[in-house]
C-alpha positions in Angstrom: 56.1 -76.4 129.9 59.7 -75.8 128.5 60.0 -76.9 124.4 63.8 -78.2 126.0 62.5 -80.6 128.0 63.0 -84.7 126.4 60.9 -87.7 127.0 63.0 -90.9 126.9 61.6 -91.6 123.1 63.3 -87.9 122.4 59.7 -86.3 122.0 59.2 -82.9 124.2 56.8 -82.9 127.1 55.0 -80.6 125.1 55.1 -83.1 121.9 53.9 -85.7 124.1 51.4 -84.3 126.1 49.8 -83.0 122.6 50.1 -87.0 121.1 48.6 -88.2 124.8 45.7 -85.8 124.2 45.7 -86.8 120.7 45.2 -90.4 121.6 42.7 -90.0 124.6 40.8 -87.8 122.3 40.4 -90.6 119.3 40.1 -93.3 121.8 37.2 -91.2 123.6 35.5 -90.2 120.5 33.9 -93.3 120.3 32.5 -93.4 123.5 31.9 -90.0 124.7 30.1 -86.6 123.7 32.6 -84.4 125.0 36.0 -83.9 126.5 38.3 -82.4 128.9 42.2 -81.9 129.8 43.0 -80.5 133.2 45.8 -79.4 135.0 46.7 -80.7 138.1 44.9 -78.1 140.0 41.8 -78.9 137.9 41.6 -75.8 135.2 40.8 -76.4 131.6 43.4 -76.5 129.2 41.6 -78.2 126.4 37.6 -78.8 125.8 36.3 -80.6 122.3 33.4 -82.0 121.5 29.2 -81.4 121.6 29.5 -79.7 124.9 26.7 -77.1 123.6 23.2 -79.3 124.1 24.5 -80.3 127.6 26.0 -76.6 128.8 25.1 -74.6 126.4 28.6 -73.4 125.7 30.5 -74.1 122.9 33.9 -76.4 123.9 36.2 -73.0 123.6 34.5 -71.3 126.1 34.8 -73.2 129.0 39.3 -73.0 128.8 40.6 -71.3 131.2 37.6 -72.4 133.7 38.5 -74.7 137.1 35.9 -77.7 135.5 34.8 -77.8 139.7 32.9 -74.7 139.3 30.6 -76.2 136.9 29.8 -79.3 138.7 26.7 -78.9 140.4 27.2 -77.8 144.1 26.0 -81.2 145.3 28.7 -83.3 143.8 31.5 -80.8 143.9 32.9 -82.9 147.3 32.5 -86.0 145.2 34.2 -84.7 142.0 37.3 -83.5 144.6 37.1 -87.4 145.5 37.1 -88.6 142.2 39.8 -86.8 141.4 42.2 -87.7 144.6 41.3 -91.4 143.8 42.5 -90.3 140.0 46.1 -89.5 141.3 46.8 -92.6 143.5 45.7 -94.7 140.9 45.8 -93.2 137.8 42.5 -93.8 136.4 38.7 -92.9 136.8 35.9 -95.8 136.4 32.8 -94.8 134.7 30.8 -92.8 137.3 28.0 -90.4 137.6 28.4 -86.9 138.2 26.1 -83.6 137.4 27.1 -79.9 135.5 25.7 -76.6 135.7 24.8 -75.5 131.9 23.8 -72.0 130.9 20.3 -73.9 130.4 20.4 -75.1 134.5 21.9 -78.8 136.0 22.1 -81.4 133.7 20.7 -84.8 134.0 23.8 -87.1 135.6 26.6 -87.7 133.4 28.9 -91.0 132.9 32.5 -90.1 133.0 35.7 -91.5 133.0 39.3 -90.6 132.7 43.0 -90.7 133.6 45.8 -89.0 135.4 49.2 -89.1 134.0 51.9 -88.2 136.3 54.7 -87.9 134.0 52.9 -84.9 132.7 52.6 -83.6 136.0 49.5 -84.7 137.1 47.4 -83.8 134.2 43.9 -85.3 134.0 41.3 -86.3 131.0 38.4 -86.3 131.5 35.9 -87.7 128.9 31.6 -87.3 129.7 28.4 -89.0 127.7 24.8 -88.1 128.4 23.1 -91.3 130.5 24.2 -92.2 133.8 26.2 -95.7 134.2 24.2 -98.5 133.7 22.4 -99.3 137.4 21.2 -103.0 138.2 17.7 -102.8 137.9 15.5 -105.0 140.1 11.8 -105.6 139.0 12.4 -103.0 136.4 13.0 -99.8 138.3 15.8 -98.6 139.9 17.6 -99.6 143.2 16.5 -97.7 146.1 19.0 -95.4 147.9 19.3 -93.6 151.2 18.4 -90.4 150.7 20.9 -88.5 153.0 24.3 -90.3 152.0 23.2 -91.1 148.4 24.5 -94.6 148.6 22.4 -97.6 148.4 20.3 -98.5 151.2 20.6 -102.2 153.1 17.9 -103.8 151.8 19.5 -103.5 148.2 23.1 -103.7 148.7 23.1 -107.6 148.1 22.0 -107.5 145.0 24.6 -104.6 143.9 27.3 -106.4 145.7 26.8 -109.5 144.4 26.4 -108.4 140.9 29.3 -106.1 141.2 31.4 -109.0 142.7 30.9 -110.8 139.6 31.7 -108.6 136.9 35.3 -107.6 138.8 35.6 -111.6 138.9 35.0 -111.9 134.7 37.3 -109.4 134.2 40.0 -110.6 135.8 40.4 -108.0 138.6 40.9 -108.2 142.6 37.9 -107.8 144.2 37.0 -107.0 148.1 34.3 -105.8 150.2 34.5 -103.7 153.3 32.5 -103.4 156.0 32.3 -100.0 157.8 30.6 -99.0 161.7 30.7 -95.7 162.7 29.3 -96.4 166.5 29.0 -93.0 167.0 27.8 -91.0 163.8 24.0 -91.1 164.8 25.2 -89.1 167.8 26.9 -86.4 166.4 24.2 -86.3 163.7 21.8 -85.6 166.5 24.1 -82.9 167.4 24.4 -81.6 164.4 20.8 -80.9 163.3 19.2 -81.9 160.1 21.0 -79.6 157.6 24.5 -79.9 159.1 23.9 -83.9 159.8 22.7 -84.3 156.0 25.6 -82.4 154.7 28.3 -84.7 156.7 26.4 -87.8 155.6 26.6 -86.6 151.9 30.4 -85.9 152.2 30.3 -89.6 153.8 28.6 -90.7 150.8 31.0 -89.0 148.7 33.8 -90.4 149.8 33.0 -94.2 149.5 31.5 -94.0 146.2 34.3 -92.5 144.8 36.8 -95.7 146.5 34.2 -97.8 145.2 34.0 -99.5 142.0 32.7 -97.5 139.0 32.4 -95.0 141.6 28.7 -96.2 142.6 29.2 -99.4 144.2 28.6 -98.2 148.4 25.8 -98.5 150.5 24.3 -97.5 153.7 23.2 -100.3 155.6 22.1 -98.7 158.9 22.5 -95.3 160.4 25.8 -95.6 161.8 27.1 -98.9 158.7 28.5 -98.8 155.4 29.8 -101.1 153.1 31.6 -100.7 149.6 32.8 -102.7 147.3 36.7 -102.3 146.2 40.0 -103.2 144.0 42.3 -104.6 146.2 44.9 -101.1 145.6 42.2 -99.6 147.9 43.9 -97.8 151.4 41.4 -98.6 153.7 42.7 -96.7 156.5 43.6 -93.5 154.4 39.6 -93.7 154.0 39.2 -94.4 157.6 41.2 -91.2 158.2 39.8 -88.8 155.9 35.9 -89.9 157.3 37.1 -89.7 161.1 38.7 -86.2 159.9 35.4 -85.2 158.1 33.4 -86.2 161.2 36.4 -84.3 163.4 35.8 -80.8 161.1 31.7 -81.0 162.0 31.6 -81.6 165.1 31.3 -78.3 167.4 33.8 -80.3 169.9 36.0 -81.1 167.4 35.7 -85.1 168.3 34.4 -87.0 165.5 33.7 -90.5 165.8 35.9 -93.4 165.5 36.0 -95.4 162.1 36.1 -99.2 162.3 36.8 -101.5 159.5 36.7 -105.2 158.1 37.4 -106.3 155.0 36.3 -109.9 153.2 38.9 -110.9 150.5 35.9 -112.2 147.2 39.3 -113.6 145.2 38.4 -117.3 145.7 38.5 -119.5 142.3 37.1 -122.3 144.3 33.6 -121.5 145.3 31.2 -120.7 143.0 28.8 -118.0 142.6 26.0 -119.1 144.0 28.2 -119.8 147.0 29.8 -116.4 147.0 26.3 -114.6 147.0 25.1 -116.8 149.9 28.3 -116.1 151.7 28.3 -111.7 151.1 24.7 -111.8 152.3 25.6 -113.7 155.3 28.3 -111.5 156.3 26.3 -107.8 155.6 23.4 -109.2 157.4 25.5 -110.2 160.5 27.5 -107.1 160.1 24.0 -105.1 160.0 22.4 -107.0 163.1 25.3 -105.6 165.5 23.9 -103.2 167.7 25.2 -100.5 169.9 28.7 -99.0 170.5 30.7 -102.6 170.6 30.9 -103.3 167.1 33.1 -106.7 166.9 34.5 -107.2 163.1 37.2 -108.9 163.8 35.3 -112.1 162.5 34.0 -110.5 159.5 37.6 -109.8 158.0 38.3 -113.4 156.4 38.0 -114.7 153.1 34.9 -115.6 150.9 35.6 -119.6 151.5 35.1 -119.3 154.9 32.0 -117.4 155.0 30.7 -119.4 152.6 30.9 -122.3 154.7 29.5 -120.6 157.7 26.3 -119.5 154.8 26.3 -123.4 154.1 25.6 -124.0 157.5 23.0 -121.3 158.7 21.1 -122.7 155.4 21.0 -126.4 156.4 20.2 -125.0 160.1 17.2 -122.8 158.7 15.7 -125.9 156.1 15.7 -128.0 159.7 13.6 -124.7 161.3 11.1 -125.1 158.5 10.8 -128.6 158.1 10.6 -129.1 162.0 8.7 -125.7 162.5 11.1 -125.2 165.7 9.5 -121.6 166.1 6.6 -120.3 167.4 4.2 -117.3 166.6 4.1 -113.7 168.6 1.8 -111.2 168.1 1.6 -108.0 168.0 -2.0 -105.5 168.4 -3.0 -103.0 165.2 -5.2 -100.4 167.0 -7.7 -97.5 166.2 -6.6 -94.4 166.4 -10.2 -93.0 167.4 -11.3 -95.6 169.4 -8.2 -98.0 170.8 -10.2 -101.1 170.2 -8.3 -103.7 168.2 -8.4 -104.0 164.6 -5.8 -107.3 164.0 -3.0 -108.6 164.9 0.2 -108.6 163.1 1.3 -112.7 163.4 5.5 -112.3 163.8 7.8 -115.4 163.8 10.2 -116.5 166.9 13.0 -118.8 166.6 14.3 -121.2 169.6 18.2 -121.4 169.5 20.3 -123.5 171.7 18.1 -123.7 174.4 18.6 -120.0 175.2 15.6 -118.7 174.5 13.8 -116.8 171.5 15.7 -115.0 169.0 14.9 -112.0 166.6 13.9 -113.4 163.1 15.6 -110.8 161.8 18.6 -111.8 160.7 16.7 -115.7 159.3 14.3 -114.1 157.6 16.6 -111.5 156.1 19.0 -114.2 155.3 16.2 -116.4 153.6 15.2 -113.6 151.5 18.7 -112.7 150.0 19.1 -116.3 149.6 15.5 -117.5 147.9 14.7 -119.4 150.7 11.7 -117.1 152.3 8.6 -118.8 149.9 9.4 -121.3 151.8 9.5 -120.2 155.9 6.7 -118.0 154.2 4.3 -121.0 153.6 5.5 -123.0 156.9 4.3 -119.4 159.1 1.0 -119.1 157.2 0.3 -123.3 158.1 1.4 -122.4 161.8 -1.0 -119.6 162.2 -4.0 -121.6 160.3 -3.3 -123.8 163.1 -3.1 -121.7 166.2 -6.8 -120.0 164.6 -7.9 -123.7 164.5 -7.7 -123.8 168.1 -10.1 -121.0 168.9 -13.9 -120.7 168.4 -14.6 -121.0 165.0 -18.1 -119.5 165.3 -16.1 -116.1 166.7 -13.9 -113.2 164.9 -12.4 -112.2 167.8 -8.6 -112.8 166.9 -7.7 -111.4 162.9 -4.3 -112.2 162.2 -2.2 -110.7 159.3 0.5 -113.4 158.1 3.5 -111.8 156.2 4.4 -112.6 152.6 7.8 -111.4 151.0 7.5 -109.9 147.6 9.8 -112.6 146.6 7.1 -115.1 147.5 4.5 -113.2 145.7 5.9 -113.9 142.3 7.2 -117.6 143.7 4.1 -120.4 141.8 5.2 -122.9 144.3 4.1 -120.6 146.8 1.2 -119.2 145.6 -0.3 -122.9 144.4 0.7 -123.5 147.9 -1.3 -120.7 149.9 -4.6 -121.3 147.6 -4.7 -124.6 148.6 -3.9 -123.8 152.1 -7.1 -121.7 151.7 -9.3 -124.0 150.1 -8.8 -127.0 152.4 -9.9 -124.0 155.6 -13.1 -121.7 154.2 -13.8 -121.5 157.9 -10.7 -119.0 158.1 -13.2 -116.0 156.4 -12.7 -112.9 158.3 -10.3 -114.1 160.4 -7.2 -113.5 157.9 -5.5 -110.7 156.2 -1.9 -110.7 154.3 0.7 -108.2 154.8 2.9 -108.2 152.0 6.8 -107.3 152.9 9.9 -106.1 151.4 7.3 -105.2 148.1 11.0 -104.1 146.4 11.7 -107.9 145.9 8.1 -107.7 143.4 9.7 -108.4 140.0 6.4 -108.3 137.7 3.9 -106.2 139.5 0.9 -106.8 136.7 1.7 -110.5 137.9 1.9 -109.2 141.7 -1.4 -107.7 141.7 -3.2 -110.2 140.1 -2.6 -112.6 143.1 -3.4 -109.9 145.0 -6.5 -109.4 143.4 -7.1 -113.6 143.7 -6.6 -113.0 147.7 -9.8 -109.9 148.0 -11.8 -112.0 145.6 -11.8 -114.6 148.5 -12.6 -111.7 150.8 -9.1 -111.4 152.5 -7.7 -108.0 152.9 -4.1 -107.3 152.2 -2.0 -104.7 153.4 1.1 -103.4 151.3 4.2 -102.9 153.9 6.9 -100.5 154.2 4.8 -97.9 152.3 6.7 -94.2 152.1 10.2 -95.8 152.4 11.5 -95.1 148.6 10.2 -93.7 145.9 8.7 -96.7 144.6 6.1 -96.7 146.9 4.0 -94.6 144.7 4.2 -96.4 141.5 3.0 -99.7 143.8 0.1 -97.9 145.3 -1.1 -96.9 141.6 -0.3 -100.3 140.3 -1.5 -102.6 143.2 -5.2 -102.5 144.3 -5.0 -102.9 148.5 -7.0 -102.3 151.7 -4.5 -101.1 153.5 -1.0 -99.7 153.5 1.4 -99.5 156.6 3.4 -96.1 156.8 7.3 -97.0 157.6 8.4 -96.2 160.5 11.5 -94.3 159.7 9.1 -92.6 157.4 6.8 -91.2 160.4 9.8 -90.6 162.4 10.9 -88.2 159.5 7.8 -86.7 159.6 7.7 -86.1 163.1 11.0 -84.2 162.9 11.0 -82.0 159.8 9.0 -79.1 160.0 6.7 -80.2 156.7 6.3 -83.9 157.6 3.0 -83.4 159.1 1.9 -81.8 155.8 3.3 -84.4 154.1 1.9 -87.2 156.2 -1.6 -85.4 156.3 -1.5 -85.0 152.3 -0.1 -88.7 152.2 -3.1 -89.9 154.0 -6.0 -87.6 152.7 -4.3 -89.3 149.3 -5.3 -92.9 150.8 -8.7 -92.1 151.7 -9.6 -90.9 148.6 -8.3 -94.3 146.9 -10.5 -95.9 149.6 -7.0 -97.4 150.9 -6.5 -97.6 155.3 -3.4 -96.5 156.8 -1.3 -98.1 159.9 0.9 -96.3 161.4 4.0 -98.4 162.5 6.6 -97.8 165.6 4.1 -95.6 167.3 5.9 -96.2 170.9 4.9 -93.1 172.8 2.0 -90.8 173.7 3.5 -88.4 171.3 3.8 -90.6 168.5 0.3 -91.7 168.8 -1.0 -87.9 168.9 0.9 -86.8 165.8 -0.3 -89.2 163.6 -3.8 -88.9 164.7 -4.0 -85.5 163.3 -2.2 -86.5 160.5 -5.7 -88.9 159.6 -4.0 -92.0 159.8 -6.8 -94.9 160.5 -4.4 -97.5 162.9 -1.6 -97.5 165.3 1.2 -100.2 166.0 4.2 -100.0 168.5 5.7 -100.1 172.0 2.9 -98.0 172.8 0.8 -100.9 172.8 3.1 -103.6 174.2 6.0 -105.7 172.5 5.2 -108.5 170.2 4.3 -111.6 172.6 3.6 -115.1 172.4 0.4 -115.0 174.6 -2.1 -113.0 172.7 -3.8 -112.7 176.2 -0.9 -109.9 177.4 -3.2 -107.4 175.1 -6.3 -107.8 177.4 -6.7 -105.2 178.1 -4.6 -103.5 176.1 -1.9 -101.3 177.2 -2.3 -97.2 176.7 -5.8 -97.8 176.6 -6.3 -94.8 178.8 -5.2 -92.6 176.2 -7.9 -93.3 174.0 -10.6 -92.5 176.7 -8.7 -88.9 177.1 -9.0 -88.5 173.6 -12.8 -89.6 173.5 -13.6 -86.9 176.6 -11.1 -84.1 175.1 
């Protein structure tokens, strides 16, 4: 840097970059631990602060180093993200990242900084021990996706709308986008499991670090993200750089097409409670498109208006409950050893327009983001009470298993609800069973299991959902005393295709047993399926296999793919 050369104020660059660092370095001191300034190309020109306990090198040490080569390998394509975000817009939000210390990786580290471009380009970097602060939901962290590292659909609501109104308080532009990638579940195919995790992790990397506080991006299906965004954001130099990432894996050199819609959340007008209905309307009805021909051209509008379409499929889904307008299909759980029928899983159907049933999927995925579902939940469980009115009560031959959200669990007017439900129909002994759902939305699970506990104590057996999903699915199955638990489907599908699923399954169910806890199987829709999970000791089967749900109970008698239980009896 030449001594010569004047800032406007008559200070050198040299002067000034030494009162810049000087400034970032009092201003960080009360923050963070220990700090950095980089070139432009990333090397270390000056390190201060308590680097030792992390790295276990003193500050000195590590000048001269490119700072990249001791982030761990993992986020290194995330750091290079970071740090192109840094030049366009000068600044990096607090965000969590990883080093390599003489002592191994270190647990993740907040950081943020700045780029300055009138000292060509130089960054500063400042890191404190403790990742940023993560919304917690019923006390433990937010579940991810475990290939891209973003957060997974079911909790991207609650970060969004969370997110959405901090940006709001402070003042700031705020918008959400909406990604589909028709294609990316195809090339991952292509691409194997290591190659296909490592594009989805570069994914990842990139919208979280376009994202606010670098952590604010989710995967909501296999092939559709969303992140949340200022509105400097260049959508379609993101677009780009994903289609190019795609374009550099695959062995064709294709890539897959990148399509985009963005909802503008600066609206003074509607209020929050408005806002969060509206952003779960729209990622649920981006996440229900199926298939190649992805349509968001109606998703990129403003907040007002999708709040008003929220308002609507609210007042339309209150009428549904208090009019009961849908009806109850039913699907078969079967023995693995024997193919007789255990229960049947009880599975709402809603009439709309006269055109026929609709999946429930997006109402009763709307009613839970919205705090709606205690109530559809207590409207199904009085429907199916009275379709079993209508058979023999003096048989068992039909068990039904009615869904709860874990929302509805820790809901009093539901519960109150249910127990008098059950107390005005003793007859329904042994022809019941509960099957709670979506256990994430379980804020107190002391709470949770004691009116679990209330439900066995009456003799009904209940059956924890979704179980292998997430992480949390351990802490619920040492916390929550159940009969049963029903393995995820994406979860056995994993197993089936990774070569140490089937000793994880196996060591997952042998785990079970011993707690005296059945397992169901879920999605089981081939011969293959059915095999593989059999001699993985899982107790009970449901899927295609077996026929699709149906509202005539009768279309399981007999049951289909009972001949491959007679093989299996002879073999």
């Amino acid at each position: 840097m030449e001594a010569a050369a004047k800032s406007g104020t008559g200070m050198s660059k040299e002067q000034h970059l030494k009162a810049e660092r000087d400034r970032f370095v009092a201003l960080a001191f009360c923050w963070a631990e220990f700090m950095f300034e980089l070139d432009a190309n990333g090397t270390v020109l000056f390190a201060v602060g308590a680097t030792s306990p992390a790295l276990g090198r003193q500050a000195g040490e590590l000048v001269g180093r490119n700072l990249k080569t001791i982030v761990t390998e993992k986020d290194r394509f995330l750091f290079d993200q970071l740090l192109n975000v840094a030049r366009k817009r000068g600044r990096i939000e607090h965000v969590s990242i990883r080093l390599e210390g003489n002592r191994g990786m270190t647990p993740p580290l907040d950081f943020a900084g700045y780029c300055l471009d009138e000292l060509n380009g130089h960054f500063f970097l400042a890191f404190k021990t403790g990742a940023p602060a993560t919304v917690i939901k019923g006390g433990a962290p937010i579940s991810r996706d475990l290939e891209s590292g973003l957060y997974d659909g079911g909790a991207f609501a609650d970060v969004a709308t969370h997110r959405v109104e901090q940006m709001q308080q402070a003042g700031q532009d705020v918008q959400v986008t909406m990604m589909a990638m028709p294609e990316m579940g195809k090339l991952s195919k292509k691409l194997g499991d290591e190659a296909g995790h490592e594009l989805m992790a570069s994914v990842g990397a990139c919208l979280k670090a376009n994202s606010v506080h670098g952590d604010s991006a989710a995967r909501l299906a296999e092939d559709k993200f969303s992140f949340i965004h200022d509105s400097e954001t260049d959508i379609e130099a993101i677009q780009s750089q994903i289609t190019e990432l795609t374009r550099l894996a695959d062995p064709e050199g294709k890539g897959v097409e990148v399509k985009a819609a963005t909802v503008d959340m600066n609206d003074s007008g509607v209020s929050p409670a408005d806002m969060a209905r509206g952003l779960v309307y729209t990622i649920n009805k981006f996440r229900e498109q199926e298939g190649a021909h992805f349509d968001l051209s109606a998703l990129s509008t403003n907040i007002s208006a999708l709040a008003s379409e929220a308002a609507g499929w609210m007042e339309n889904f209150h009428r549904i409950i208090s009019n009961t307008t849908f009806d109850v299909a039913f699907q078969p759980i079967v023995d693995c050893k024997t193919g007789e029928i255990h229960h049947y899983e009880a599975l709402a159907r809603f009439k709309m327009d006269g055109s026929g049933d609709e999946s429930p999927y997006r109402h009763i995925t709307f009613a839970e983001e919205t705090g709606l579902i205690h109530q559809f939940d207590i409207a199904m469980a009085r429907k199916v009470v009275e379709w079993l009115s209508k058979q023999p009560r003096n048989s068992n031959k039909y068990r039904l298993a009615i869904n709860i959200s874990g929302h509805s669990v820790g809901t009093l007017s539901y519960v109150s609800a249910l127990h008098d439900m059950l107390k005005e129909n003793k007859w329904l002994d042994g022809k019941l069973m509960f099957e709670i759902t979506e256990s994430a939305r379980m804020t107190d699970l002391e709470s949770a299991d004691e009116f679990i506990q209330s439900l066995r104590k009456q003799k009904y057996h209940v059956c924890l959902d979704d179980f292998g999903a997430g992480a949390a699915s351990f802490q619920y199955l040492s916390t929550l005393d159940v009969d049963v638990v029903k393995l995820d489907g994406s979860a056995v599908r994993n197993a089936m295709s990774v070569p140490k699923g089937r000793a994880f399954l196996s060591a997952l169910t042998e785990l079970c047993k011993k707690l005296g806890v059945e397992t169901i199987a879920e999605m089981i829709d081939d011969p293959r399926g059915l095999e593989f999970v059999r001699e993985c000791g899982v107790d009970y089967v449901q899927g295609y296999l077996f026929g699709k749900p149906s509202k005539n109970i009768k279309d399981f008698e007999p049951l289909p793919g009972k001949e491959l239980f007679s093989k299996h009896r002879r073999g």
